[in-house]
C-alpha positions, -999 to +999 in steps of 0.1 A: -575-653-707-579-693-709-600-713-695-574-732-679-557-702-660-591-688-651-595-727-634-562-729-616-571-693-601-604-707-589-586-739-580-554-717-558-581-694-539-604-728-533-569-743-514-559-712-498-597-705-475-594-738-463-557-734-445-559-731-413-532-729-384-538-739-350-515-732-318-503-755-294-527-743-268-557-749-291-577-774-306-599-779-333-634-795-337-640-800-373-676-805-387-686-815-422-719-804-430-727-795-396-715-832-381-688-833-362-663-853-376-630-853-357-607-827-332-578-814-351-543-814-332-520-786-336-499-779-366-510-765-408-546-779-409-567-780-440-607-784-446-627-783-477-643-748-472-681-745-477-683-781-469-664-785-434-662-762-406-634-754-380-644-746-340-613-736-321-613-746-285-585-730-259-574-757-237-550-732-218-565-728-179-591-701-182-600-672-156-633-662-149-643-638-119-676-647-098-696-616-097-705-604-066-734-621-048-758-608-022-755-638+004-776-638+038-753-662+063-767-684+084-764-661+116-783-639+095-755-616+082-762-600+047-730-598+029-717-590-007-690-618-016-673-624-051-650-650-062-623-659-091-627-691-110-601-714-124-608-738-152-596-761-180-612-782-207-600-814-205-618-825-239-629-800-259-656-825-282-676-824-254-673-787-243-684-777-278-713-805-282-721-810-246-727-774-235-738-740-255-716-713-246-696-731-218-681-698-201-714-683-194-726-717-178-699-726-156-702-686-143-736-695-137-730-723-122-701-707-096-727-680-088-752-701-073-731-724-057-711-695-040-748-684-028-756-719-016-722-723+003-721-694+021-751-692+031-750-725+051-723-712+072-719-685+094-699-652+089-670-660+114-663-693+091-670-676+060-640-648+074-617-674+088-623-703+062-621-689+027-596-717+012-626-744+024-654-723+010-638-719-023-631-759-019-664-767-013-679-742-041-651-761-066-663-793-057-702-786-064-693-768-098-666-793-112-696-823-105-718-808-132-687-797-154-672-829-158-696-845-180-690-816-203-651-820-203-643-795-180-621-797-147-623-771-123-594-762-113-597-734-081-621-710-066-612-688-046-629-660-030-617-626-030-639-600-015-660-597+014-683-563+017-701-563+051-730-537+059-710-504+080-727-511+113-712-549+109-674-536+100-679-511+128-685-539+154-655-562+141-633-534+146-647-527+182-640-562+187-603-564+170-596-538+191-611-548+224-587-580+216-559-567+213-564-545+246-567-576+265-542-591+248-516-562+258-527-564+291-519-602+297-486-596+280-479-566+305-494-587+335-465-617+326-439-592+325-448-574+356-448-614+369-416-621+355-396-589+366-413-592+407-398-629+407-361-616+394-366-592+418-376-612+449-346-635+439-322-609+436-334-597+472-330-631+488-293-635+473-283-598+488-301-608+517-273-639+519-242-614+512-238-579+528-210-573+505-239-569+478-262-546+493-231-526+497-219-528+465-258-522+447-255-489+471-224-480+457-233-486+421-270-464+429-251-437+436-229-436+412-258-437+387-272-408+404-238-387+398-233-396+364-268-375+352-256-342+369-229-326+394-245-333+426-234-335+458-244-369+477-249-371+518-249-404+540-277-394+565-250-421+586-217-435+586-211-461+563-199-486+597-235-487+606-239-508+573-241-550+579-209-558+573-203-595+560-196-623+578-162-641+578-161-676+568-147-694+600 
């Protein structure tokens, strides 16, 4: 075996571990001898293997959930409340030099500021206002992150576990709500129908003819149920009779 062809072997397997391919939702940070030298765009990349290094950064937005976090409110409530986390690196340099192990700082990061926000607010607001909260915790994180190239995109939280004596005491409360809410809506009806019917009486009060004709239209609801046999305690004469127009 010549020398030559033992050279191009060595020379073919020196090419081939420095190809590398990165995606269009990556980039990468290239170092040479431990200095970074450059971010690498996507497309067929080489480096010089030994010498230069390749760190691949996803710049795709990234999902991280907030673990759950004992939080006392500030109506002294203990509650258990977790969150999801939305991010993207915005420059991926910076992310790599700027922070070790980005993911497990911004998590850190959401975790306290979760504990911080809540816990400045009462439980009613935390309940009713989650889209605000989750603002305000974005807003706190994505300060520290930018400097290390990192937006933040959303927070949002997702869960709320309340101590059982709490949830049973909201539910007494839903439901004493929506008692008194059924009663006001059955108090305007009963309004509503005694003002049609005190209108109704004043037009038949105006028109004999009506009362007359309401009678006849009683009675014949009465003898459409069942065969029953109907009797005028008087003559139908003795009813007001209406007036003629002169």
């Amino acid at each position: 075996m010549s020398l030559i062809f033992i050279l191009g072997v060595i020379l073919l397997v020196f090419l081939f571990t420095g190809i590398r391919i990165i995606f269009e939702y990556k980039r990468g940070i290239k170092f040479r001898f431990g200095k970074y030298v450059k971010t690498l765009k996507p497309g067929f990349r080489w480096i010089i293997p030994i010498i230069e290094t390749l760190q691949v950064v996803d710049i795709r937005v990234i999902t991280f959930n907030i673990l759950s976090q004992e939080v006392m409110t500030k109506d002294n409530v203990p509650s258990s409340i977790d969150g999801v986390l939305f991010f993207k690196i915005t420059n991926p340099e910076k992310a790599v030099l700027e922070v070790e192990e980005y993911p497990f700082a911004i998590t850190q990061l959401a975790q306290s500021a979760l504990r911080d926000v809540c816990g400045k607010v009462e439980l009613d607001t935390i309940l009713s206002k989650r889209e605000e909260i989750g603002q305000n915790i974005r807003e706190i994180v994505d300060n520290q992150t930018e400097e290390w190239g990192i937006e933040i995109i959303d927070v949002k939280i997702k869960d709320i576990q309340l101590p059982e004596n709490m949830r049973r005491m909201m539910a007494n409360q839903a439901e004493a709500e929506r008692s008194r809410r059924a009663r006001i809506i059955l108090a305007e009806a009963e309004e509503q129908a005694a003002d049609k019917l005190l209108e109704a009486g004043k037009k038949m009060d105006q028109s004999p003819s009506a009362i007359k004709l309401r009678l006849y239209q009683t009675l014949a609801n009465i003898a459409s149920e069942k065969n029953s046999t109907i009797v005028f305690p008087f003559p139908e004469e003795v009813l007001p009779r209406p007036k003629k127009e002169s």
